[in-house]
C-alpha positions in Angstrom: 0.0 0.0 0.0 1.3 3.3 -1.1 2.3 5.9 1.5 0.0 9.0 2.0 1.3 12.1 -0.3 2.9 14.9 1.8 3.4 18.7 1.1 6.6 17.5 -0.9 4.0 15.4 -3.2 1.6 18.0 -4.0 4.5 20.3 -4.9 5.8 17.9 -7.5 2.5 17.2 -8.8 1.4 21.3 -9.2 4.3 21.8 -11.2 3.6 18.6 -12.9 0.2 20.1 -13.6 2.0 22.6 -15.8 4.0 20.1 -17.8 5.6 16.8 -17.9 9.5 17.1 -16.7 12.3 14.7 -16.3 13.2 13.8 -12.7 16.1 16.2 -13.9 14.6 18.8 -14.9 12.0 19.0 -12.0 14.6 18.5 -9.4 16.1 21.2 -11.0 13.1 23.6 -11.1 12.4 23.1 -7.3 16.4 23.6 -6.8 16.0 26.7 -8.7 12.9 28.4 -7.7 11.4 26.9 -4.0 14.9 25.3 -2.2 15.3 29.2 -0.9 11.7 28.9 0.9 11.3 25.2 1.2 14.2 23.2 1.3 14.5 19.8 0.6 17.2 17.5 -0.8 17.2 15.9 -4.1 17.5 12.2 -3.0 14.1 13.5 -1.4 12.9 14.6 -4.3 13.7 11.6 -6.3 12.4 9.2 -3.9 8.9 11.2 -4.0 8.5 11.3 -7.8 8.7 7.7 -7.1 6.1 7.5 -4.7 3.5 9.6 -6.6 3.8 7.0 -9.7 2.9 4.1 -7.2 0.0 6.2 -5.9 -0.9 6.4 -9.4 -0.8 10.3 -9.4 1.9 10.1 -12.1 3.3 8.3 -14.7 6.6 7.4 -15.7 8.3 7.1 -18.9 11.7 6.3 -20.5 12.9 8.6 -23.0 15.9 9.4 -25.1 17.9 12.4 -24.1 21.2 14.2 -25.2 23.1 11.6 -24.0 21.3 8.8 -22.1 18.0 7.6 -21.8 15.6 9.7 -19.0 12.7 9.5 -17.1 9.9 11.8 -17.8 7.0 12.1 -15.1 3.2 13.4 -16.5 0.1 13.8 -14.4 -2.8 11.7 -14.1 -6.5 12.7 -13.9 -6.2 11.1 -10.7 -3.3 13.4 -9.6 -4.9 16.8 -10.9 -8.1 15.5 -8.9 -5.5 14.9 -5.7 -4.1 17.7 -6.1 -7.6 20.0 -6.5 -8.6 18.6 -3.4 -5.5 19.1 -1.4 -5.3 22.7 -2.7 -9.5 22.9 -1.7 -8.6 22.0 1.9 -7.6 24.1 5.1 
């Protein structure tokens, strides 16, 4: 049974919302404009991206990139409707 999302989860997901990333590229993103405000490590972040595919808020695919393959991460119905209700909620 999959863990219950967290703050971190619901973070990942609204800017998955906007568009599908790479692990990279979303690590990145929250590196660049929310680790000031709201820190939290990358192995963190990795692990959670995880998590929110085996909650089935996410899905995860293998793509070609530059140089290796990556993983890209896109929302799921389910996820948007997680993440309307957690945004909905005191």
């Amino acid at each position: 049974m999959p863990s219950k999302p967290t703050s971190t989860s619901f973070a990942l997901l609204g800017l998955l919302g906007i568009q599908s990333w790479t692990a990279y590229g979303l690590v990145a993103q929250v590196k660049r404009n929310m680790h000031i405000v709201w820190p939290r490590s990358e192995a963190h972040l990795y692990a959670e991206l995880k998590r929110i595919v085996e909650r089935g808020h996410a899905t995860a695919e293998v793509v070609d990139g530059k140089r290796r393959q990556a993983t890209r991460y896109t929302i799921t119905p389910e996820g948007r409707a997680a993440l309307q209700d957690w945004l909905a909620s005191e």
